[in-house]
KEDRENDREN-393429 format. One record per residue: x, y, z of N, C-alpha, C, O in turn. Coordinates in steps of 0.05 Angstrom, whole numbers, padded with zeros to 5 digits, always signed. Layout:
BEGIN
XYZXYZXYZXYZ/...
This chain:
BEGIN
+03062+02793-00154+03034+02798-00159+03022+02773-00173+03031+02764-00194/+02998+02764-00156+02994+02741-00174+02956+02748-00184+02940+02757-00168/+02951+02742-00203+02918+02750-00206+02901+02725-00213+02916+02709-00226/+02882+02717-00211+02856+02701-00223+02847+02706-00247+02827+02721-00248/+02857+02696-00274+02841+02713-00298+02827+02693-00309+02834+02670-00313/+02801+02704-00315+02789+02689-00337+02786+02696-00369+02773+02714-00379/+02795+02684-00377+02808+02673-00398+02782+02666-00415+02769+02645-00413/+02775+02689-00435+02749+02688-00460+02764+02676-00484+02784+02688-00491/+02758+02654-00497+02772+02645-00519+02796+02620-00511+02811+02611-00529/+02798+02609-00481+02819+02607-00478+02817+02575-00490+02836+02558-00488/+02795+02571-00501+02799+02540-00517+02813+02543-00546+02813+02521-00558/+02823+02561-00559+02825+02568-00578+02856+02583-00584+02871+02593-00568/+02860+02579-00614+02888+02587-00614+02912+02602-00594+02930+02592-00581/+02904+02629-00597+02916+02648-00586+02900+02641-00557+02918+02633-00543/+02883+02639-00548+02877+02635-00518+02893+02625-00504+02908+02633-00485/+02887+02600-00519+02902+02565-00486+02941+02575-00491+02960+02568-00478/+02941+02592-00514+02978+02599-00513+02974+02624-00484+02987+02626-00463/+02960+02634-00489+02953+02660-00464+02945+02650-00427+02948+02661-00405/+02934+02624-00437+02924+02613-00415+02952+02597-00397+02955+02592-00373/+02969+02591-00422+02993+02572-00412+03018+02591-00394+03033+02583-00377/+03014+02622-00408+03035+02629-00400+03029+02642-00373+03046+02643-00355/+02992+02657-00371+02999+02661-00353+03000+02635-00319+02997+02642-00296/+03004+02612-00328+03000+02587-00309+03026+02588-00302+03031+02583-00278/+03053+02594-00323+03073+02590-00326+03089+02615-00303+03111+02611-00292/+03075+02635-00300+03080+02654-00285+03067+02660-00257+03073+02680-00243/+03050+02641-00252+03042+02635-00225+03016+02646-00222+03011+02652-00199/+02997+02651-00242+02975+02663-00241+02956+02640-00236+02964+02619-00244/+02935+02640-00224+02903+02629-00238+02886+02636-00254+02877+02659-00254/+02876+02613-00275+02868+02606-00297+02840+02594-00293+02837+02570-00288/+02823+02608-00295+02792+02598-00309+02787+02602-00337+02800+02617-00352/+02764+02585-00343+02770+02589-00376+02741+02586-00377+02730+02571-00360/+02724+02601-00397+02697+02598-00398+02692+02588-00426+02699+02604-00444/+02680+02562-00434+02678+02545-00459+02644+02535-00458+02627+02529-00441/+02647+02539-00489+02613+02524-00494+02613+02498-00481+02633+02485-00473/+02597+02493-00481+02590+02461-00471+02585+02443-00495+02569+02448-00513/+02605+02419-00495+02611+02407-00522+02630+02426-00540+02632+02424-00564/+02641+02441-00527+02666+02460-00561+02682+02442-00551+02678+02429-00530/+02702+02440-00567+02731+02426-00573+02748+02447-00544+02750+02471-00540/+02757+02422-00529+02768+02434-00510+02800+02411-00506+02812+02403-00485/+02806+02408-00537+02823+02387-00534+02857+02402-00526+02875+02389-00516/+02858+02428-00535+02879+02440-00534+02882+02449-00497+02901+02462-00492/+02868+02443-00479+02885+02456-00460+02881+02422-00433+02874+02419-00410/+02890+02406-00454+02891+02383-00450+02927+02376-00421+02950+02376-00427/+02918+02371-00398+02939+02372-00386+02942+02393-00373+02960+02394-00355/+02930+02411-00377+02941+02444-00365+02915+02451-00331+02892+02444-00329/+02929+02464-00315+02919+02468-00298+02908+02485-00292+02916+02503-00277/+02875+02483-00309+02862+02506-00311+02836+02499-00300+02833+02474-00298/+02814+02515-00292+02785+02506-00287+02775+02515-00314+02787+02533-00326/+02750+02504-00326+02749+02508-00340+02705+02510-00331+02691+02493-00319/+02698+02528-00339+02671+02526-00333+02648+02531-00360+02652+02546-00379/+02627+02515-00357+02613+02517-00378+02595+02544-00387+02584+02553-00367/+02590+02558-00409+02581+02577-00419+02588+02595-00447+02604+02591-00466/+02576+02610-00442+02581+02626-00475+02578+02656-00478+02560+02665-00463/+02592+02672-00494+02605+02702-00489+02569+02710-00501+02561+02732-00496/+02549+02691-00516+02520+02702-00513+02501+02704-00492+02482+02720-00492/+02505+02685-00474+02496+02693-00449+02505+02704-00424+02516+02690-00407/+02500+02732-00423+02509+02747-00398+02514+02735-00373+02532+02741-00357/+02492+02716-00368+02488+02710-00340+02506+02693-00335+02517+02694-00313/+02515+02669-00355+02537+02656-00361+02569+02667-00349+02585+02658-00332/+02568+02689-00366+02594+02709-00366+02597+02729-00329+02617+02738-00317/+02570+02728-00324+02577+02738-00297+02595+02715-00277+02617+02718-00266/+02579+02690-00278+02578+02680-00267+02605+02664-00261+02609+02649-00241/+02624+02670-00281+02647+02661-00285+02665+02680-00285+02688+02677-00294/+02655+02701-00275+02671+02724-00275+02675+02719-00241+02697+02728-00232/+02657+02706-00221+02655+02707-00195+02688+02697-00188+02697+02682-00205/+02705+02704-00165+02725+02691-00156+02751+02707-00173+02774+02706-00164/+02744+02724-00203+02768+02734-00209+02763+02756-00211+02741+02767-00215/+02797+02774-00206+02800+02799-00206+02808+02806-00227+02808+02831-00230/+02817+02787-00254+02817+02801-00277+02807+02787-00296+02798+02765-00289/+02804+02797-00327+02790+02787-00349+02810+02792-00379+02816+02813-00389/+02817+02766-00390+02822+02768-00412+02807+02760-00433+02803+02736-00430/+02792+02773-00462+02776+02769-00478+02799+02775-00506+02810+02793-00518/+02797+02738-00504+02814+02730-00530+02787+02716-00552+02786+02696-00566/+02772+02733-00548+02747+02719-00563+02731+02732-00585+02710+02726-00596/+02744+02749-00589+02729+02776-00596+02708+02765-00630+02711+02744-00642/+02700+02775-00633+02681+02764-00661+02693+02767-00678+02705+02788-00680/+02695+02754-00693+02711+02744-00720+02690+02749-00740+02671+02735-00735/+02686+02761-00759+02663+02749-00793+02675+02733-00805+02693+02734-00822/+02663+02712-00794+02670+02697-00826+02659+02707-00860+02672+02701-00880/+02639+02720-00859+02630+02733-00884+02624+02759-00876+02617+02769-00855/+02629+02773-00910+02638+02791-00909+02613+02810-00930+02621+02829-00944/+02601+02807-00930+02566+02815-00945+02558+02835-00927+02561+02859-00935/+02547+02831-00903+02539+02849-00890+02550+02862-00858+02548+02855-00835/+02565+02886-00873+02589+02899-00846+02571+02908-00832+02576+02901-00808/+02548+02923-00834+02532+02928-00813+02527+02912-00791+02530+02918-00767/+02518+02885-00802+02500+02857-00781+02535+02864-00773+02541+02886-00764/+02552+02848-00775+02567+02847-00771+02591+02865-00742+02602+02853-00724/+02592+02889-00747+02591+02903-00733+02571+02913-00704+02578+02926-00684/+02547+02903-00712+02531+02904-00692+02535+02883-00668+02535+02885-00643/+02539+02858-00690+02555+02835-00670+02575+02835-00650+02578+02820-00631/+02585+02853-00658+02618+02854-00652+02615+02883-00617+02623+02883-00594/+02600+02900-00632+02592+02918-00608+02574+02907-00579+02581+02908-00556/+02545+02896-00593+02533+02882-00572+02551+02857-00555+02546+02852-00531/+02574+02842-00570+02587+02834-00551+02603+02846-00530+02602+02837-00507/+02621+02869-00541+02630+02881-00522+02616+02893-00501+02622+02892-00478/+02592+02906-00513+02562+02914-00486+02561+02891-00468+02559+02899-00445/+02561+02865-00470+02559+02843-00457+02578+02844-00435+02575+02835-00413/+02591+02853-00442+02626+02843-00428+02624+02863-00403+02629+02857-00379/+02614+02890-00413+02617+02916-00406+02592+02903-00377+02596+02896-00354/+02571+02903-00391+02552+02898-00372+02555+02880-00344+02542+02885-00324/+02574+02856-00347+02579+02839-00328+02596+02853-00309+02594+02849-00285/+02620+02876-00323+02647+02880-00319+02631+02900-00294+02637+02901-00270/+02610+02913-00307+02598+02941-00287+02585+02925-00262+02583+02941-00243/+02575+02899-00256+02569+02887-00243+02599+02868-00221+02603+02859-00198/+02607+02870-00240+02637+02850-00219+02662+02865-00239+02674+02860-00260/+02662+02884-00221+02688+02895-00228+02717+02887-00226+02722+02879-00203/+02734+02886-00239+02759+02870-00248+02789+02894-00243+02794+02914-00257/+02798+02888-00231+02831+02901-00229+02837+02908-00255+02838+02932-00258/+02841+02894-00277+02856+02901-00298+02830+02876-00326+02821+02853-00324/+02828+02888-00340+02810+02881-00372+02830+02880-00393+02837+02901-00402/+02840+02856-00403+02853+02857-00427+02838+02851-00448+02824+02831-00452/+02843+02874-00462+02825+02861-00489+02839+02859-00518+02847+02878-00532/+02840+02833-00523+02862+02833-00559+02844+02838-00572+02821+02830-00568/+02854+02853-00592+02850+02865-00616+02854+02849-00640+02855+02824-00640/+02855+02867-00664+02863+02860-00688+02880+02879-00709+02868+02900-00715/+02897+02877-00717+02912+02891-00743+02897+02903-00751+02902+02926-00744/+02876+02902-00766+02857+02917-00778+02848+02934-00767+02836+02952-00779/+02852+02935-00741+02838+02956-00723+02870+02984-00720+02865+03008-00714/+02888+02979-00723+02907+02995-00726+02907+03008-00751+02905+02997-00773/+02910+03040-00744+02920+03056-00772+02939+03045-00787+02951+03024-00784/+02942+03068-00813+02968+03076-00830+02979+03099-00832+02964+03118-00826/+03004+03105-00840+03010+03121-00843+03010+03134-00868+03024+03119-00881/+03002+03154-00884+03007+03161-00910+03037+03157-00937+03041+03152-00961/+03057+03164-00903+03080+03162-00920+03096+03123-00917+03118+03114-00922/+03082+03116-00912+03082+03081-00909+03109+03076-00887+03121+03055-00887/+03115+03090-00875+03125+03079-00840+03108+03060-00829+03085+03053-00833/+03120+03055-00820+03110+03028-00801+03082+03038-00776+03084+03050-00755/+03069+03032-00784+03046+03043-00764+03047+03043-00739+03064+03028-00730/+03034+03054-00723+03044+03040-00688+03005+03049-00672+02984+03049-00684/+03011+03057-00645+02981+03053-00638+02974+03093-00643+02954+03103-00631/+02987+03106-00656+02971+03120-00665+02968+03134-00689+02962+03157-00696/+02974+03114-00700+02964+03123-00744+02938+03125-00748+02918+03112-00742/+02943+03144-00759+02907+03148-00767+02896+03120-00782+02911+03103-00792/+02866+03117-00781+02855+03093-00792+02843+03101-00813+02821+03112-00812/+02856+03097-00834+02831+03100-00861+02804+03094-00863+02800+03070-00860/+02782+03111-00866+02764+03100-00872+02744+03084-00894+02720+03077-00894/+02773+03083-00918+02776+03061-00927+02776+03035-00931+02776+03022-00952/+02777+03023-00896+02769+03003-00896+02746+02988-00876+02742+02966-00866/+02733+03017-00879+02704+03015-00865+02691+02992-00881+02674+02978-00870/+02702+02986-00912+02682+02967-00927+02684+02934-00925+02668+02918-00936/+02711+02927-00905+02720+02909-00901+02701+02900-00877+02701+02916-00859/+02682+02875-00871+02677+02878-00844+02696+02869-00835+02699+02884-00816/+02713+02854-00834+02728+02848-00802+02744+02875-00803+02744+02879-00778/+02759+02900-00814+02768+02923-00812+02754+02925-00791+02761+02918-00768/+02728+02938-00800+02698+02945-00788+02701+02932-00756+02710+02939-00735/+02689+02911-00765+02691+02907-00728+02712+02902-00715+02711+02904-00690/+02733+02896-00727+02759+02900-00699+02760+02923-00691+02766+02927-00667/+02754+02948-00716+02759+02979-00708+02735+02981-00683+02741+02988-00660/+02711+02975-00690+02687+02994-00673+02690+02977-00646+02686+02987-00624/+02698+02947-00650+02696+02934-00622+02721+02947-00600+02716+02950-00576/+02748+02955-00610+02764+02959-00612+02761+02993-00585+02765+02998-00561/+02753+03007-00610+02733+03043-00606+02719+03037-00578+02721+03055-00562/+02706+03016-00570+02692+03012-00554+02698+03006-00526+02684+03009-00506/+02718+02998-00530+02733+02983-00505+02754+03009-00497+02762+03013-00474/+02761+03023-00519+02788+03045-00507+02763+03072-00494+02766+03089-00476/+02737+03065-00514+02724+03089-00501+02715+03088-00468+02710+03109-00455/+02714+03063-00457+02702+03058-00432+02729+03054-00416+02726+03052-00391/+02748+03054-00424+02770+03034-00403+02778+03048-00379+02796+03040-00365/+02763+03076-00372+02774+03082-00347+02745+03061-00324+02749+03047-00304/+02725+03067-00335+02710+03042-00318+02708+03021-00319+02690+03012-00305/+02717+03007-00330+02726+02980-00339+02760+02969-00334+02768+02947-00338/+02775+02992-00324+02811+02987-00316+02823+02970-00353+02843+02956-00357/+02805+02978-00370+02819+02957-00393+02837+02974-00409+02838+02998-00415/+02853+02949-00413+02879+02955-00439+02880+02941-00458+02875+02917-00455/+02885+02949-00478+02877+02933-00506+02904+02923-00519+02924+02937-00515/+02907+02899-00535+02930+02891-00537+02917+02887-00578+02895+02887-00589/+02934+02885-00585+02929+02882-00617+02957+02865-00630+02972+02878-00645/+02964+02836-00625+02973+02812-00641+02979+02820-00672+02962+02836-00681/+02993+02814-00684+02999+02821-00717+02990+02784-00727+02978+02768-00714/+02999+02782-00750+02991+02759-00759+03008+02744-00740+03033+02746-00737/+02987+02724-00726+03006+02704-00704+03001+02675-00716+02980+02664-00720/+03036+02661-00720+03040+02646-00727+03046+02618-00704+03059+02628-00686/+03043+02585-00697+03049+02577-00685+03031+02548-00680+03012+02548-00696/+03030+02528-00663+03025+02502-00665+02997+02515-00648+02997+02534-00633/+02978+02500-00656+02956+02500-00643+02929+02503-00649+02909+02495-00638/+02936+02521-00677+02915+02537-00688+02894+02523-00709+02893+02527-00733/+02879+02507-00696+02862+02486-00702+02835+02494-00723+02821+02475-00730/+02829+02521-00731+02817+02519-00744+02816+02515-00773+02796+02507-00785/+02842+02522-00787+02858+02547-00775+02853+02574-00780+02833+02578-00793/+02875+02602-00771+02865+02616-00769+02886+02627-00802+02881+02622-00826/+02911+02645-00787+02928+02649-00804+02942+02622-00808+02957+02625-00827/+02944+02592-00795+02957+02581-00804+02947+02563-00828+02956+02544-00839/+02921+02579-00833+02905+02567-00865+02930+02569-00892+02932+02553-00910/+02949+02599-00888+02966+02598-00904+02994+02581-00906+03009+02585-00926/+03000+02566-00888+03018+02543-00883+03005+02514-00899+03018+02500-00915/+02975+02510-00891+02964+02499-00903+02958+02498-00926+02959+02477-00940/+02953+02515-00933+02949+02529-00964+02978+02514-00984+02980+02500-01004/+03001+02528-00960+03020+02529-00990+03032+02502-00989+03048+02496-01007/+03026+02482-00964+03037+02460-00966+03021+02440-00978+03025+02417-00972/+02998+02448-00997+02977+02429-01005+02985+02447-01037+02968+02442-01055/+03006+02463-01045+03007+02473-01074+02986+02489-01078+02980+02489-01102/+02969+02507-01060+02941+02515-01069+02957+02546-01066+02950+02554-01044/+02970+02559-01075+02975+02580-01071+02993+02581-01093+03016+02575-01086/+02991+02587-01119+03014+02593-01142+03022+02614-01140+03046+02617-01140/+03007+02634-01137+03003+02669-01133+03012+02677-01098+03011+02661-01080/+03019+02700-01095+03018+02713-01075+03004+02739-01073+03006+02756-01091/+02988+02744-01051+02986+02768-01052+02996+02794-01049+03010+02799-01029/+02991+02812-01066+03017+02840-01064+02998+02853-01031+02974+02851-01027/+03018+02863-01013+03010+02877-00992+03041+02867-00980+03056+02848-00985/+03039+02892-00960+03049+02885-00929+03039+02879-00904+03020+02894-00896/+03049+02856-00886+03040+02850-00873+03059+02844-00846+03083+02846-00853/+03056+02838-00821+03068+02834-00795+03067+02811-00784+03046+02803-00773/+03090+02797-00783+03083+02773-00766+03099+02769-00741+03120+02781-00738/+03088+02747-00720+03094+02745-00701+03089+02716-00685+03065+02708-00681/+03111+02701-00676+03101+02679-00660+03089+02674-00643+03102+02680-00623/+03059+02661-00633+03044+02659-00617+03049+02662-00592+03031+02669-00576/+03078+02655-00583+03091+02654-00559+03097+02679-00553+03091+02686-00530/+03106+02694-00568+03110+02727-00565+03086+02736-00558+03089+02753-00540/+03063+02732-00564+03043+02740-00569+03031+02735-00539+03018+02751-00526/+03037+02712-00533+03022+02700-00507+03032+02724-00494+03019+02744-00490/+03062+02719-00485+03084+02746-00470+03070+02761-00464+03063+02766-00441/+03063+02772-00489+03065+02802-00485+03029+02812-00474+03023+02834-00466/+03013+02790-00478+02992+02790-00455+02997+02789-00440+02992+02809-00427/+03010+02766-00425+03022+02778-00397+03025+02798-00390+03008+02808-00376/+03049+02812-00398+03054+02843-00391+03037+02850-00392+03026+02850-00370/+03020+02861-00416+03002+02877-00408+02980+02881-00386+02970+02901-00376/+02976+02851-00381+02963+02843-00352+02975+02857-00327+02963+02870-00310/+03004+02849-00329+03018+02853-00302+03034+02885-00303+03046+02896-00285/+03029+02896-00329+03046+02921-00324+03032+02943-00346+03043+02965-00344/+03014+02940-00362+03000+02956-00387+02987+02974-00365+02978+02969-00343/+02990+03002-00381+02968+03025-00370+02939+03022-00381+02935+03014-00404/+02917+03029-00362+02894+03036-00370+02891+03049-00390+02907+03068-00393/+02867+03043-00414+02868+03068-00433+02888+03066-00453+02883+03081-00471/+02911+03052-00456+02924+03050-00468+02920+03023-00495+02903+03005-00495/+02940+03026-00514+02935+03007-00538+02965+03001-00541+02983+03018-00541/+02971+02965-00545+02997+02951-00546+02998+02943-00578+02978+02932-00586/+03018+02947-00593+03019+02930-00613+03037+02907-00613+03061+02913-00618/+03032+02881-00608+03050+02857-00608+03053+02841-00632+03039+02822-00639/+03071+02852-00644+03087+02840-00666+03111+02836-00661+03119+02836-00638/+03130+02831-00688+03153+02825-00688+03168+02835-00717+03178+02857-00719/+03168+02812-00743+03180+02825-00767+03155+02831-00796+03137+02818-00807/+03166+02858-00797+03161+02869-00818+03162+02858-00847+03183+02866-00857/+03141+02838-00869+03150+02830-00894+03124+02835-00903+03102+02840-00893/+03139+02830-00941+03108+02832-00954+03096+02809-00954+03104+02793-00937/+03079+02802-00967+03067+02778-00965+03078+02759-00981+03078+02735-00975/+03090+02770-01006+03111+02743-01014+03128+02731-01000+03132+02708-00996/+03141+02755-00990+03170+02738-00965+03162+02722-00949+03175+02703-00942/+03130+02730-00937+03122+02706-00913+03109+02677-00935+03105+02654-00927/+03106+02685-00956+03102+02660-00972+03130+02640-00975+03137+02617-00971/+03136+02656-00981+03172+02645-00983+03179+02631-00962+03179+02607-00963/+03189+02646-00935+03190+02632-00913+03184+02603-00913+03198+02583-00912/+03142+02611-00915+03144+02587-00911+03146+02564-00925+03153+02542-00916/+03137+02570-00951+03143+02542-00968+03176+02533-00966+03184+02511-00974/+03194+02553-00956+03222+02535-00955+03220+02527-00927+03240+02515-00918/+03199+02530-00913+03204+02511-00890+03192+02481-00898+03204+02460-00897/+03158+02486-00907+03149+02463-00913+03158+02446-00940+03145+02429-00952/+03187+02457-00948+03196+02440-00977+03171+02434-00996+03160+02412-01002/+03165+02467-01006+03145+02464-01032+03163+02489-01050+03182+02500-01040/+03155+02493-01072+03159+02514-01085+03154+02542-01079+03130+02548-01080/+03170+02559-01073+03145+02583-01064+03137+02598-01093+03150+02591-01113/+03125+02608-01094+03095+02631-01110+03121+02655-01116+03135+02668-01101/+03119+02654-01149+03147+02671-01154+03128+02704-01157+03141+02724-01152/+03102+02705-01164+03089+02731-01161+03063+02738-01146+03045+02724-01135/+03068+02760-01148+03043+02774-01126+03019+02785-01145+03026+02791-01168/+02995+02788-01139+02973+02794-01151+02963+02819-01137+02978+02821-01117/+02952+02832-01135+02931+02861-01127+02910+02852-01118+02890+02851-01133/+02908+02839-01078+02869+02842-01082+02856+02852-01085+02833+02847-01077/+02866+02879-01101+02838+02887-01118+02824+02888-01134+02804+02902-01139/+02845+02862-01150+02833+02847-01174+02819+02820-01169+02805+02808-01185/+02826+02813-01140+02806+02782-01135+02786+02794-01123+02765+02783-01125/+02785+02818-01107+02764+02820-01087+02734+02818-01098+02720+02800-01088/+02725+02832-01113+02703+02831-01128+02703+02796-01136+02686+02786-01121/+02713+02778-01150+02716+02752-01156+02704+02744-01125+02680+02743-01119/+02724+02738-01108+02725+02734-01079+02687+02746-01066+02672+02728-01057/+02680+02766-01068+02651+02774-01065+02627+02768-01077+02604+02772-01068/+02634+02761-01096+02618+02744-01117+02617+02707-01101+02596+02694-01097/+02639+02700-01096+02636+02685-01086+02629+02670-01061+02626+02646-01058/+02626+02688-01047+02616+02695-01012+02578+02688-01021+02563+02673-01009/+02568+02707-01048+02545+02710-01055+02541+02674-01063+02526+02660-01049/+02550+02667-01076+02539+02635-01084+02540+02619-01060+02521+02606-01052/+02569+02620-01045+02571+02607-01018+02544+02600-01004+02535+02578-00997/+02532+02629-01001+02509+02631-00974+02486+02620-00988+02467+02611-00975/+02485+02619-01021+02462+02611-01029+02465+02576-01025+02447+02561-01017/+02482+02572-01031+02482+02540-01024+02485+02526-01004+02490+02502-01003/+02482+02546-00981+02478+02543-00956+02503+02529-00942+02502+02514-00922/+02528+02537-00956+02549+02524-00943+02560+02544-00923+02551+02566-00921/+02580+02535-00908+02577+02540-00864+02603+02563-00877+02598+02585-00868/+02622+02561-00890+02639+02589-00901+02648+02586-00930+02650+02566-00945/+02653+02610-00933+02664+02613-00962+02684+02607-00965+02702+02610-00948/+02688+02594-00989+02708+02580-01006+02741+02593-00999+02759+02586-00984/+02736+02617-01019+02755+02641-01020+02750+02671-01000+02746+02694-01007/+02751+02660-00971+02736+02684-00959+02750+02721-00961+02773+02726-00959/+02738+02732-00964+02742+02761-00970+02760+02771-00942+02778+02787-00941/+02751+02758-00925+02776+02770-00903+02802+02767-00906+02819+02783-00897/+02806+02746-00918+02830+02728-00924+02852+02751-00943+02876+02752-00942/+02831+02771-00962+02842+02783-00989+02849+02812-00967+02870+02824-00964/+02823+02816-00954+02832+02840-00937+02854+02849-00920+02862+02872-00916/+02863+02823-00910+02890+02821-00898+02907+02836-00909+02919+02854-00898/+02909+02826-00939+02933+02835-00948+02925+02858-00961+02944+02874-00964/+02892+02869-00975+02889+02889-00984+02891+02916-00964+02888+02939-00974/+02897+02913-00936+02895+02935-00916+02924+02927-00893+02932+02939-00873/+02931+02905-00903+02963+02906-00884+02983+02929-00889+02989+02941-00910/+02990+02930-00866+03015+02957-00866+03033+02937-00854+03026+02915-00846/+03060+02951-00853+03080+02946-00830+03073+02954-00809+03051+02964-00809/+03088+02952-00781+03063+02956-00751+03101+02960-00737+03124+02953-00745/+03091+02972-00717+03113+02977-00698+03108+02972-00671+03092+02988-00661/+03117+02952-00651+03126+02942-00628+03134+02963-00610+03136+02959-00586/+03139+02983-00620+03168+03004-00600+03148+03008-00569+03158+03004-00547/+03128+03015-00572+03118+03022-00549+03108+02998-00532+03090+03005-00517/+03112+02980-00531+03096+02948-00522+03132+02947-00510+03136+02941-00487/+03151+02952-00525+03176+02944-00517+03183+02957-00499+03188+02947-00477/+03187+02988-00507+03191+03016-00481+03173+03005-00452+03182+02999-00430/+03144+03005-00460+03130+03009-00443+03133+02979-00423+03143+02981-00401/+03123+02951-00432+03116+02928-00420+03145+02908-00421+03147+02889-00405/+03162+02914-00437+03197+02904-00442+03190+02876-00451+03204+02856-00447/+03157+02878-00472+03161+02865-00489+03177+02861-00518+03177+02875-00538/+03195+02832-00513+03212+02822-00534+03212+02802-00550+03224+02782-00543/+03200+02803-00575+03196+02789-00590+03216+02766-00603+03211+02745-00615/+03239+02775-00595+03265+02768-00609+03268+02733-00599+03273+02713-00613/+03260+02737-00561+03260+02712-00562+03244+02687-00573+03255+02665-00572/+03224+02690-00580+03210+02676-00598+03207+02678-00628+03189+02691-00636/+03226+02664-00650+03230+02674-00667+03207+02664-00695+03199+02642-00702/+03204+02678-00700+03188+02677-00726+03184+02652-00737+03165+02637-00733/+03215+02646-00757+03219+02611-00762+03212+02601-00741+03188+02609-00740/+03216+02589-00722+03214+02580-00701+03183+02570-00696+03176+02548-00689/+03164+02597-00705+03137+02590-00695+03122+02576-00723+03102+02561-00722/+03140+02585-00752+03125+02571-00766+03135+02543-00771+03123+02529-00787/+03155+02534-00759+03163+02510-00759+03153+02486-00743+03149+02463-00749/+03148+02504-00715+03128+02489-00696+03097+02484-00709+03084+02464-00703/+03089+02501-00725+03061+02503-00730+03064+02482-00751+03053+02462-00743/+03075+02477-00777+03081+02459-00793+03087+02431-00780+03082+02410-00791/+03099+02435-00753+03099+02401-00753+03072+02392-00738+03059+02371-00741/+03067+02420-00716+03037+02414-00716+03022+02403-00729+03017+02381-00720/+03011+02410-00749+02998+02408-00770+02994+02384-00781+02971+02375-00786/+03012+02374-00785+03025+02347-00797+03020+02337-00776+03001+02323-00784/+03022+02332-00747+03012+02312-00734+02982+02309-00722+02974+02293-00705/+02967+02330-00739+02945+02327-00730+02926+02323-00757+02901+02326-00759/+02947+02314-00778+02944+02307-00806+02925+02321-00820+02906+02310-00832/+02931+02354-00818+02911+02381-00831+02930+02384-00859+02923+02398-00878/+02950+02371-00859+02958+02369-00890+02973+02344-00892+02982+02336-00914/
């Protein structure tokens, strides 16, 4: 089975890894990019790549023409965290966008990644999987907020839409140019991290990550939700990790974000007044760890014979560190 996918986000971390593998497996690859974004990452790769943007519909039809499926690795991000409403609204009217084109040029199969945040917990702290309840506790988080409702949105439509939703844990690995999670590689290889934060969290190599889009492309049920991770740690251990990869000291304690968060919101408030493009100390960053659980794989594994194992953890933060270094981000 071979499909045509176009590829939302595919200039971008987790994308052009999504875009590579499915090239690697004999698929076709369109990729829909602003005109002038950084399209330096899918440099060499044999992809079309056409001009437009996930705000204009007509754009998004129009690049939808020629394929039978759709992957949206693009999904809205907040960078600030002040107003979850705007925010959330963002995050919905994009998916309406998607929906709108999708009802017009209908697609075999809709993958849509997710976010951690958008996955429950469990009370008795098991490892969560795709059906723990979601606290509404972290309705106050916006990115919680909109990964959940964009999230809600896409499982509520997916019998007319053929979509399956895939949800990545913290993905670690070379590429991630903004960066995303590899801000904390950066972080601890620049000494800016004395502290750790107390939470649990999930991580996973980008390469796994790519994988296990695939599958879901080539074998995920409709209606259904994938969790693609790998190992279970708190956030010190992944501190640890990595400062003994990048030969720094690691951060001998952990702190409560719910002693910076307020600090952290306070500071989002001065940010916007001085009209700078993001916050310093952004509040998503604290949320991570103030709303991470452990997460469970079992059904991505049963169901798609996604395996994490082969892509190992070290592995991706070691690639991402020398990354890094050669693109002299530390």
């Amino acid at each position: 089975m071979s499909f045509t996918a176009l590829v939302l986000g595919g200039t971008g971390f987790i994308g052009h890894h999504i875009a590579r593998e499915l090239l690697a497996h004999g698929h076709t690859v369109r990729i829909l990019a602003r005109p002038g974004g950084d399209r330096s990452l899918l440099k060499g790769m044999d992809v079309e790549i056409v001009d437009g943007d996930l705000t204009d519909s007509s754009s998004l039809l129009a690049a939808l023409e020629g394929c039978d499926t759709l992957i949206h690795a693009a999904a809205h991000y907040p960078v600030w965290s002040l107003d979850a409403d705007r925010e959330a609204e963002l995050g919905r009217q994009q998916i309406l966008r998607v929906h709108e084109a999708l009802a017009k040029h209908p697609v075999e199969r809709f993958v849509f990644v997710s976010g951690p945040a958008a996955v429950g917990r469990y009370p008795d702290g098991r490892p969560a999987d795709e059906d723990a309840p979601w606290p509404e506790e972290r309705r106050k988080s916006a990115y919680a907020r909109v990964k959940r409702e964009m999230q809600e949105l896409v499982l509520y439509n997916a019998r007319r839409t053929n979509a399956t939703v895939v949800v990545p844990t913290g993905t670690f690995g070379p590429g991630d140019r903004k960066p995303t999670t590899g801000q904390l590689i950066v972080d601890i290889a620049a000494n800016r991290v004395p502290v750790a934060l107390h939470g649990r969290t999930n991580a996973v190599s980008v390469f796994a990550v790519a994988d296990g889009v695939r599958l879901a492309l080539e074998k995920g049920t409709v209606g259904r939700l994938y969790v693609l991770g790998d190992e279970n740690l708190t956030v010190l251990e992944l501190c640890t990790r990595i400062a003994d990869i990048v030969g720094v000291r690691a951060p001998r304690l952990a702190l409560s974000p719910d002693i910076l968060r307020p600090v952290a919101v306070l500071g989002e408030h001065l940010s916007q007044r001085l009209g700078k493009e993001r916050p310093k100390v952004p509040v998503v960053g604290l949320d991570f760890a103030l709303f991470g659980t452990h997460l469970s794989s079992d059904v991505a594994r049963q169901e798609l014979g996604y395996d994490p194992s082969q892509y190992p953890l070290d592995a991706a933060l070691k690639d991402a560190w020398e990354w890094f270094k050669d693109q002299a981000m530390v």
